[in-house]
Phi, psi and omega in degrees: 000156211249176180273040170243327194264023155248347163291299156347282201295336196247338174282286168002274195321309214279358160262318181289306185275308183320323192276314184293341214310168195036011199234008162269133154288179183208148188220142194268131183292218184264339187298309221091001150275209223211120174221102198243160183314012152265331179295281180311305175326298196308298195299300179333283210289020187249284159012281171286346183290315211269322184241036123288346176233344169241071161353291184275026182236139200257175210235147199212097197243165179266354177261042170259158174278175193292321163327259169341303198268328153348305196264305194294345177282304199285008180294120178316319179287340186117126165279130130314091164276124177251122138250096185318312172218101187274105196105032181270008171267328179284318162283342123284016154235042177058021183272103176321020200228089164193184200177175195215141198227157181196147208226127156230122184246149194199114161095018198056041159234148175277095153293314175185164213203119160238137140232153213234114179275131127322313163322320194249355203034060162238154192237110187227117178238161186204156171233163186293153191048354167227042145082143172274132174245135156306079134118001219078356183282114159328155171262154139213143172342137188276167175223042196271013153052044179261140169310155178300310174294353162267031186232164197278147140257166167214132208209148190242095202262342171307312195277006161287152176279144245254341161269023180262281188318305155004280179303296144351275209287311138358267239222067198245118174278019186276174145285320212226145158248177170203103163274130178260300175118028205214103153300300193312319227245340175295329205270339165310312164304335259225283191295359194238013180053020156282357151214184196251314212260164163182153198196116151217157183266347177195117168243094169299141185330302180324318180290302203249048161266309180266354153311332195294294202300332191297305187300303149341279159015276191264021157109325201286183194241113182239119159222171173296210160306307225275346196073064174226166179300135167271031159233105159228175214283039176194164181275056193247165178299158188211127150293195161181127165255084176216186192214165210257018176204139189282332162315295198288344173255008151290311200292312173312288217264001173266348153290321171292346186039074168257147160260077222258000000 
């Protein structure tokens, strides 16, 4: 994918989302998630920017019906995956942690993935096999060695199962925890070494493909609960468990007791 459609997609964010940020109601979908008039604004110009300049590549937005984004997966040619707004319950309440995520998958491979803060100006991208970027800057793998008990978590604890959690909040072999409440944008942090550990119980293709690929990338270690790859080509819900050094993310699923 070329840099003019990453411009496009961040001229989009810095138009649509930046001017709402706090300043949207929000209304609950059927899921019981949160949806506000940024959310339909983004997709509707990210939606035609994409399929005026890739024709054959069919469009996968998360403000679709299930129907719709189904039929949009058997396209041959390759899919878009859009989350217009990653993190919307945090950007209408004025919590700076959101993002806008784009995917292009093709052949059931994640090929490249941007996401995008307005807040931060970042840009963190990635194309499969050839490595993740900052600003255009490489990412590189952390190497900070740390014992499990020094380390950041960032853990989604609502969506566990509730004697999981439990055990986690009890018994935590981490130092520290955090829930930002942004998938896409957790699995970027994730990939930039800014925390080590991460635990989410439901993630949609939209939330995590490019956040995924970017974390991939740069080297990190990921499976679900169940110990399976986290990423597939449909639309089921997907856990996730990883760590940002392949050491620390044995130790995270030998707690977690995965067979990874």
């Amino acid at each position: 994918m070329n840099q003019q459609i990453i411009e496009s997609v961040i001229t989009i964010a810095n138009e649509e989302l930046s001017p709402r940020f706090a300043k949207v109601s929000r209304t609950h979908k059927q899921d019981g998630s949160f949806l506000t008039e940024a959310d339909l604004a983004v997709q509707r110009r990210v939606q035609k920017l994409l399929l005026d300049e890739y024709p054959d590549i069919t469009f996968l937005g998360e403000e679709m019906t299930v129907e719709q984004q189904q039929i949009a997966l058997e396209n041959k040619q390759g899919v878009w995956i859009l989350d217009p707004l990653d993190g919307t319950s945090n950007f209408a309440a004025g919590i700076p942690y959101y993002a806008i995520s784009l995917a292009y998958i093709k052949s059931g491979t994640i090929e490249w993935g941007m996401v995008y803060d307005p807040e931060r100006a970042e840009c963190f991208s990635a194309a499969h096999g050839k490595g993740a970027q900052l600003n255009g800057v490489p990412l590189v793998k952390s190497e900070a060695r740390l014992d499990i008990g020094k380390t950041t978590a960032v853990i989604d604890f609502k969506r566990l199962d509730s004697e999981l959690a439990a055990r986690i909040a009890l018994q935590p072999p981490y130092s520290s925890q955090r829930s930002f409440g942004g998938v896409a944008l957790d699995w970027c942090w994730l990939a930039a070494g800014r925390f080590h550990l991460y635990l989410h119980g439901k993630q949609n293709i939209w939330d995590y493909a490019a956040g995924f690929l970017i974390f991939k990338e740069v080297g990190g270690s990921a499976c679900t609960l169940a110990g399976e790859p986290v990423f597939d080509f449909s639309l089921q819900v997907r856990s996730a468990v990883a760590a940002s050094e392949q050491a620390l993310f044995e130790k995270w699923c030998d707690y977690l007791k995965i067979d990874s």
